[in-house]
C-alpha positions as CSV (number, residue, x, y, z in Angstrom):
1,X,0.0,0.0,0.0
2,X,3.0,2.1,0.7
3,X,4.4,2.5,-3.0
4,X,0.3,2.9,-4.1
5,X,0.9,6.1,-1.9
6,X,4.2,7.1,-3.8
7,X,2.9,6.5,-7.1
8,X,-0.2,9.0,-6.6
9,X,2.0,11.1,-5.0
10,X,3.8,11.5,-8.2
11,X,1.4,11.5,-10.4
12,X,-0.3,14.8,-8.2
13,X,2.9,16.3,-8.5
14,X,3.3,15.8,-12.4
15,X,-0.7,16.9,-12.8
16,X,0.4,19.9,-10.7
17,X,3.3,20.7,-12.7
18,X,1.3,20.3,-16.4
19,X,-1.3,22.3,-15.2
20,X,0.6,25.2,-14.1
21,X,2.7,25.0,-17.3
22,X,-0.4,25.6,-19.1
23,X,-1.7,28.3,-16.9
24,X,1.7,30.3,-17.8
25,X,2.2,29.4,-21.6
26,X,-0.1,31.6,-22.9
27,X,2.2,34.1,-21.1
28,X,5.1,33.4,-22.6
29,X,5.1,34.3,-26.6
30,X,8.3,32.9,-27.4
31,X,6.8,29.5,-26.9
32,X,6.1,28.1,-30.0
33,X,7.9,30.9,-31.8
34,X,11.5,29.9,-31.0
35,X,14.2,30.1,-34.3
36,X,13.5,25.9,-35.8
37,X,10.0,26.3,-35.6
38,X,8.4,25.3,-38.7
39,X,5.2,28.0,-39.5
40,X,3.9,27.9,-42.8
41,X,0.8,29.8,-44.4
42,X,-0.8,29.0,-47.5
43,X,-3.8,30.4,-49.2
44,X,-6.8,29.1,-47.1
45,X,-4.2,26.9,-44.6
46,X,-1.7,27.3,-41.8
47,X,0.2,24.2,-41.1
48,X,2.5,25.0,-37.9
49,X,5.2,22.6,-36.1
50,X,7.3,23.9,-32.7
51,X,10.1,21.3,-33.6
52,X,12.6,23.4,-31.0
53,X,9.8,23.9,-28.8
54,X,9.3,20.1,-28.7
55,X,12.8,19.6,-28.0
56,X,12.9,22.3,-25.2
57,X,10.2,20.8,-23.9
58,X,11.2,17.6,-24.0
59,X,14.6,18.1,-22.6
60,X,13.2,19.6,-19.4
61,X,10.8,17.3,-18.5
62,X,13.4,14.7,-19.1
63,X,15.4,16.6,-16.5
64,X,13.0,17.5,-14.4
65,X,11.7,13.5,-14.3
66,X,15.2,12.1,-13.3
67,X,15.8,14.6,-10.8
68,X,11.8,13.3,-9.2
69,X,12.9,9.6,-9.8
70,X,16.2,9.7,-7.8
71,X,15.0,12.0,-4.8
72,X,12.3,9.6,-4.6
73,X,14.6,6.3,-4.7
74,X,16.6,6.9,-2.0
């Protein structure tokens, strides 16, 4: 019952975490704009694609994750 505890412990957190993230994106305009990102606009279409951003992104939560998973393997 113990790790049952942990694991929704950590799955709190990470809800936590995503949900403030998404409170403060719309704040910050250079998400989604960063140099990589692939915009492009036709006539009657807009097909966009944050590659960088999805590589930011990715690279923190990747971070962020590892630092979670050893404080909480001790």
């Amino acid at each position: 019952m113990k790790e049952i505890g942990y694991i929704l412990i950590i799955i709190g957190a990470i809800t936590v975490i995503a949900g403030v993230f998404f409170l403060l994106a719309g704040r910050v305009s250079w998400l989604g704009n960063l140099p990589g990102d692939i915009h492009v606009k036709g006539k009657n279409w807009v097909f966009s694609f944050p590659l960088v951003t999805c590589i930011l992104i990715s690279v923190l939560l990747t971070i962020v994750l590892n630092i979670m998973l050893r404080v909480f393997r001790r």
